[in-house]
N, C-alpha and C positions, 0 to 999 in steps of 0.2 A: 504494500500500500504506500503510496508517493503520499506524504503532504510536503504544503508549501507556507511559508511563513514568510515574516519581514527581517533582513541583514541589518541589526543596528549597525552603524560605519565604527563603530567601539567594539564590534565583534568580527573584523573582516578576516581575523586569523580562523575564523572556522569553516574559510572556507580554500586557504592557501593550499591544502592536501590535494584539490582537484587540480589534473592533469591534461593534457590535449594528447589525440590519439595522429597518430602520424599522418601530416598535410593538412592539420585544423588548422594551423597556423597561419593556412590563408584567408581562412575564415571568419577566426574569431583574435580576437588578441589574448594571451594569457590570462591569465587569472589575478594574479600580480600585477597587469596593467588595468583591466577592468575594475577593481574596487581602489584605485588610487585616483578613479576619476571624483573632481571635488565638487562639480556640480550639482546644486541643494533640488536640483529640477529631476534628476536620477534618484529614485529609490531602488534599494538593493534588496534581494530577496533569493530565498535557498530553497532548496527540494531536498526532501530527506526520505527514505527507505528505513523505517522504524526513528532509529537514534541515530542514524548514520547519516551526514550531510553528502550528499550524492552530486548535487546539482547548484546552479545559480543562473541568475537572470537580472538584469536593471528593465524599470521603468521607466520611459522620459517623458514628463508630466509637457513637456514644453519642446515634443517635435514637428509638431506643423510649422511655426516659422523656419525652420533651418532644413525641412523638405517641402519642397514646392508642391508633390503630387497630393500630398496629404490635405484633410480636410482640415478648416481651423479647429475644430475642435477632436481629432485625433491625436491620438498620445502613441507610443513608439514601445515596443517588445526589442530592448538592445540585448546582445550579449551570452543569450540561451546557450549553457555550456551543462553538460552532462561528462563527470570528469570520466577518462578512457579508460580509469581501472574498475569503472562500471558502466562501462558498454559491453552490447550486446545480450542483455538481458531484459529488455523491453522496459526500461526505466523512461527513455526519450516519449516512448509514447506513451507510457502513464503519466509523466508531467505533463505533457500538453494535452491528453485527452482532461486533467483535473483543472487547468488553467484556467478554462472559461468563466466557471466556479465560484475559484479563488478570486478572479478580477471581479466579478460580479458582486461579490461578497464587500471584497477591499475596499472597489470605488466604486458604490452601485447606481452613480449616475453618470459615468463614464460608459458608454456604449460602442467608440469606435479604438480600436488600435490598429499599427501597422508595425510592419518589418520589413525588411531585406534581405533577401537569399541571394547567393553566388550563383548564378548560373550554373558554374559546376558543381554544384553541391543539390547534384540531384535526390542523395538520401536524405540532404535534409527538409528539400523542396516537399516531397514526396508526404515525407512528415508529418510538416504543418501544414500539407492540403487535409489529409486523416485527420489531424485533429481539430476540424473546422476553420481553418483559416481558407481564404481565396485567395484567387490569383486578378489584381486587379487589371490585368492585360497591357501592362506598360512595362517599361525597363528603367532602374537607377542605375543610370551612368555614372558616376559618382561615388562604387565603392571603393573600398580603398585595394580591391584583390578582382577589379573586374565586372562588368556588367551585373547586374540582379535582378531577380522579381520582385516587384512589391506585390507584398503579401496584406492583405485586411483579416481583422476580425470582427464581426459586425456582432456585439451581445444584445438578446432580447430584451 
């Protein structure tokens, strides 16, 4: 069972043990660079498999200005790392099939998010289509590893 909770920025060492599995690296930045971002507009938050912290994600309350494709009042899914010494054991998609949820819960008057996949990061594409995200039929040119899809999550 995944839950997901909120990262106090006073607790980022619980989540330094996660890892990248060979060629995430063009994907995501380390773990070590994701929680040293100091932006108050990023909320950090973990996925854990009992007591075990497995997973992390940031929030960005404040992505629509700095992506054009996004609606103004769209918020942003940064940084979804599920660490490599628990992959393959279907953790990626019990976080994100539990996400919708959790956001709903969190900010339950927030109803739109977005994301960015690599183009080559077909498994992750693939992913966050299962776990109800779409494909808004445009491309971000603009990542830092190459073309993307933007992804939506539209919550009822």
């Amino acid at each position: 069972m995944i839950t997901i909770a909120d990262l106090p920025r006073d607790r980022v060492e619980d989540v330094l043990h996660l890892t990248l599995g060979p060629g995430q690296e063009d994907f995501v930045g380390t773990i070590d660079e994701m929680v040293t971002d100091a932006l108050p507009c990023r909320d950090f938050h973990v996925a854990r498999e009992g007591s075990e912290v497995i997973g992390f994600f940031k929030i960005d309350r404040d992505y629509a200005p700095s992506h054009d494709f996004a609606e103004p009042h769209g918020w942003g899914l940064r940084g979804l790392l599920i660490g490599a010494q628990y992959q393959g054991r279907g953790l990626g998609r019990a976080l994100l099939a539990a996400l919708p949820a959790y956001l709903s819960a969190r900010h339950p008057r927030q109803r739109l998010y977005y994301l960015t996949v690599n183009c080559r990061n077909a498994r992750a594409y693939k992913a966050y289509l299962a776990g109800g995200w779409t494909d808004a039929g445009r491309l971000y040119l603009k990542g830092r590893a190459g073309p993307q899809n933007i992804l939506r999550l539209d919550l009822p």
